[in-house]
C-alpha positions in Angstrom: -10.1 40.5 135.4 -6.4 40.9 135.2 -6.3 39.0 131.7 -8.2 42.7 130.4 -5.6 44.6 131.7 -2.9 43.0 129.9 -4.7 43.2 127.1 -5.0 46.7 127.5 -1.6 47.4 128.0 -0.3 45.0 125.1 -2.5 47.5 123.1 -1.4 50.6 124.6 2.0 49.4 123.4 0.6 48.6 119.7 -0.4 52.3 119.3 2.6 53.8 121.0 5.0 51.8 118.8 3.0 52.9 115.8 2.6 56.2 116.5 6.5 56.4 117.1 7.2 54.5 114.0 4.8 57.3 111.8 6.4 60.1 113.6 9.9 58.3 113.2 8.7 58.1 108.9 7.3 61.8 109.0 11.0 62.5 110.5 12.6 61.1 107.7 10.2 62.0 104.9 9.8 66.2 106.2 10.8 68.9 103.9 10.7 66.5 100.6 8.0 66.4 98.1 7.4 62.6 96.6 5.6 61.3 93.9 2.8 58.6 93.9 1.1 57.0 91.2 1.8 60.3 89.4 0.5 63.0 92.0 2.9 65.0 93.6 2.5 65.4 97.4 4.4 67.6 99.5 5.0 67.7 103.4 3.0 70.2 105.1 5.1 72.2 107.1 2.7 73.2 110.1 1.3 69.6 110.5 3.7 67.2 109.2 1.3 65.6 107.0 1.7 64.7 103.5 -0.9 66.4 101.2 -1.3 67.0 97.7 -3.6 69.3 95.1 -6.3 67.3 94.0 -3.8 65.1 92.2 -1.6 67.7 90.7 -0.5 67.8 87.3 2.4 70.2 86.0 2.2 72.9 83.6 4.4 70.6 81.3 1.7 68.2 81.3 -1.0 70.5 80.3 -2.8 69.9 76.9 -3.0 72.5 74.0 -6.5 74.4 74.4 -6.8 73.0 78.1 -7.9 75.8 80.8 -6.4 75.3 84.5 -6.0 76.8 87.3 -2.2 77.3 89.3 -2.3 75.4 92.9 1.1 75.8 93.3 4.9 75.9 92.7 7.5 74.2 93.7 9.6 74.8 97.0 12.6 74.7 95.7 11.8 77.7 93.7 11.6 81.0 94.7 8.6 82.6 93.9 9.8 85.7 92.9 10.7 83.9 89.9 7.5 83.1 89.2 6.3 86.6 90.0 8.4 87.5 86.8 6.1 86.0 84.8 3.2 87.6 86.7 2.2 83.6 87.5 0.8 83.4 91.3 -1.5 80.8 92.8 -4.8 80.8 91.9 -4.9 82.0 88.2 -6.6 80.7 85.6 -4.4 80.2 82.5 -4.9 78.4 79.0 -2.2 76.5 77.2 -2.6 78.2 73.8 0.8 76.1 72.3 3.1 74.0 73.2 5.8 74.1 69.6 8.8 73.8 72.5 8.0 76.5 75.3 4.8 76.3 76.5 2.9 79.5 75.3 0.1 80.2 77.6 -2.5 83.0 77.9 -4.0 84.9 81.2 -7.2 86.9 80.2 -5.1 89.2 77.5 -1.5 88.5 78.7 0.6 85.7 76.3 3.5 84.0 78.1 5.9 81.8 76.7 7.3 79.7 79.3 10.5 77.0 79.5 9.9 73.2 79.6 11.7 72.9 82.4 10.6 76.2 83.9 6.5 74.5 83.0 7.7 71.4 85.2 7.8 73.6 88.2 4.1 75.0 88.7 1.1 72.5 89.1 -2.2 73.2 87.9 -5.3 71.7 88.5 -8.4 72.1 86.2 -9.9 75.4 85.4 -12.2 77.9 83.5 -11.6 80.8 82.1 -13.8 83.4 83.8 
């Protein structure tokens, strides 16, 4: 009988270590957004957890005559400067050219937008409704 109680408590010890070493890597890892296998994932803020947008793409990555949807912008960002371009989460765009800025079209708005500016706001796929 005692051998299952040092069992247990070796195991108890196993799951407290781990849980201190994911807490310990969520420590490290919080406000930064990282990039796997070509998804960004960000850290979210009121659980800690890494989470992403159904393997988000950037604008800048969008191809011409392809319809998304915006998920998102990035944190760094203030969205205010996306609000400039009348961009918020949620809207379904199309990518009508891409000659250098990336010229995109929101039911009968056309937007020319940066490179770099397209890098920060991640789309998933859309429709035009």
């Amino acid at each position: 009988m005692q051998h299952k109680s040092e069992t247990a408590k070796i195991l108890q010890n196993v799951v407290n270590l781990a849980v201190l070493v994911f807490k310990f890597f969520l420590l490290i890892i919080k406000q930064l957004n990282f990039s796997v296998s070509g998804s960004t994932y960000f850290i979210d803020k009121k659980f800690g957890l890494p989470y992403n947008f159904i393997a988000m793409r950037t604008l800048h990555d969008v191809k011409t005559g392809e319809t998304v949807k915006i998920t998102g912008f990035c944190p760094d960002t203030p969205k205010a400067a996306f609000a400039r371009f009348a961009l918020f989460e949620g809207q379904v765009i199309k990518c009508i050219a891409k000659p250098g800025p990336i010229v995109i079209k929101e039911k009968f708005q056309t937007i020319a937008i940066g490179k770099e500016f397209s890098k920060q706001i991640y789309v998933s796929k859309g429709r035009m409704l």
